[in-house]
N, C-alpha and C positions, 0 to 999 in steps of 0.2 A: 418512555423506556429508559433506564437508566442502566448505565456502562461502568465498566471495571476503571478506573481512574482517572485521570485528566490527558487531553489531548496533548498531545507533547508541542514544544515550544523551543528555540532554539538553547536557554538554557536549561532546556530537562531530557536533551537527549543524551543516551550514557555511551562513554567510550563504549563499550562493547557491543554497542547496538547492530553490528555486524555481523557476530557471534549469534544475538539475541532475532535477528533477521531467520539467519540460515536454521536456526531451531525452529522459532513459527514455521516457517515454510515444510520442513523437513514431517511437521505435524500435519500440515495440511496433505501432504503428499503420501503421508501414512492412510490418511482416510480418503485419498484418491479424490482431493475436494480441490478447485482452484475458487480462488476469490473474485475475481476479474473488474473488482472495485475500488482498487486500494490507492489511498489519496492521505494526505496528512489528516484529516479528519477521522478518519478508522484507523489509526495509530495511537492507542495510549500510552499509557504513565504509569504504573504506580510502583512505591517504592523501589525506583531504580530497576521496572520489571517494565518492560513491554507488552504491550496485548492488539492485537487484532481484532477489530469489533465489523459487526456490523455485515451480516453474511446474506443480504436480500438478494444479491446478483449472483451467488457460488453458483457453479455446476458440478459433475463430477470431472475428473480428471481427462480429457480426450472427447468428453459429448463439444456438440458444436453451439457456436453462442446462437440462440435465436433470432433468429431475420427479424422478431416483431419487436424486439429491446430498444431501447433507445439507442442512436446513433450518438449521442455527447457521452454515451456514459464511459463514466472512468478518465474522461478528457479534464484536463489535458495531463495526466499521467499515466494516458496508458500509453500501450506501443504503439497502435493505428488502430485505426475505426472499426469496432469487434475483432481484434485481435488484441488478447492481455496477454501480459507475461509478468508474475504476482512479481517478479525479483526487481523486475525493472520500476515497475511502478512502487516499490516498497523504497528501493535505493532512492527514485527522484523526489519522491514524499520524504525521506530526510532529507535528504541534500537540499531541497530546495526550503525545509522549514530551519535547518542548520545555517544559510544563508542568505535568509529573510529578500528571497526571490521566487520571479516565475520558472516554471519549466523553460519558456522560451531562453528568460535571460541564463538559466543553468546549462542550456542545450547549446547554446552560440557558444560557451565558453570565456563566458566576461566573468563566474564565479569557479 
């Protein structure tokens, strides 16, 4: 399958990628979809444009994550074990590819 750009890297992520966060989301939230998978990897690139790929895990907005899914997924950027929250794992997915670290090391507060 091939995807809308290149995976971002710490120097291809753009000042406004904040701006460019709360628009994806705000998109998502138009069609009542969460992602519950978002990791630097489902993050791209292209010309200075952000994109969200990669929607095997979405539900709608409020359904509950299935008991039968995997217990790792979305680790270690989600919020806890079938529990997502797309903003927070969207933030630690830059942050941590912006500071060529893990979640752990971004979470203690050494970056």
């Amino acid at each position: 399958m091939t995807y809308i750009g290149e995976m971002i890297t710490k120097e291809t992520i753009p000042e406004d990628w904040k701006e460019q966060r709360d628009y994806i989301l705000k998109e998502l939230a138009k069609c009542k979809c969460k992602h519950n998978d978002i990791k630097p990897q489902e993050i791209t690139i292209q010309d200075g444009k952000l994109h969200l790929i990669d929607f095997g895990w979405a539900t709608k907005l409020g359904d509950p994550i299935p008991s039968e899914w995997p217990k790792c997924l979305g680790d270690p950027f989600r919020w806890k074990e079938h529990e997502f929250d797309d903003k927070y794992s969207f933030n630690l997915s830059v942050e941590c590819t912006k500071h060529s670290c893990s979640p752990k090391e971004k979470l203690s507060g050494k970056f």
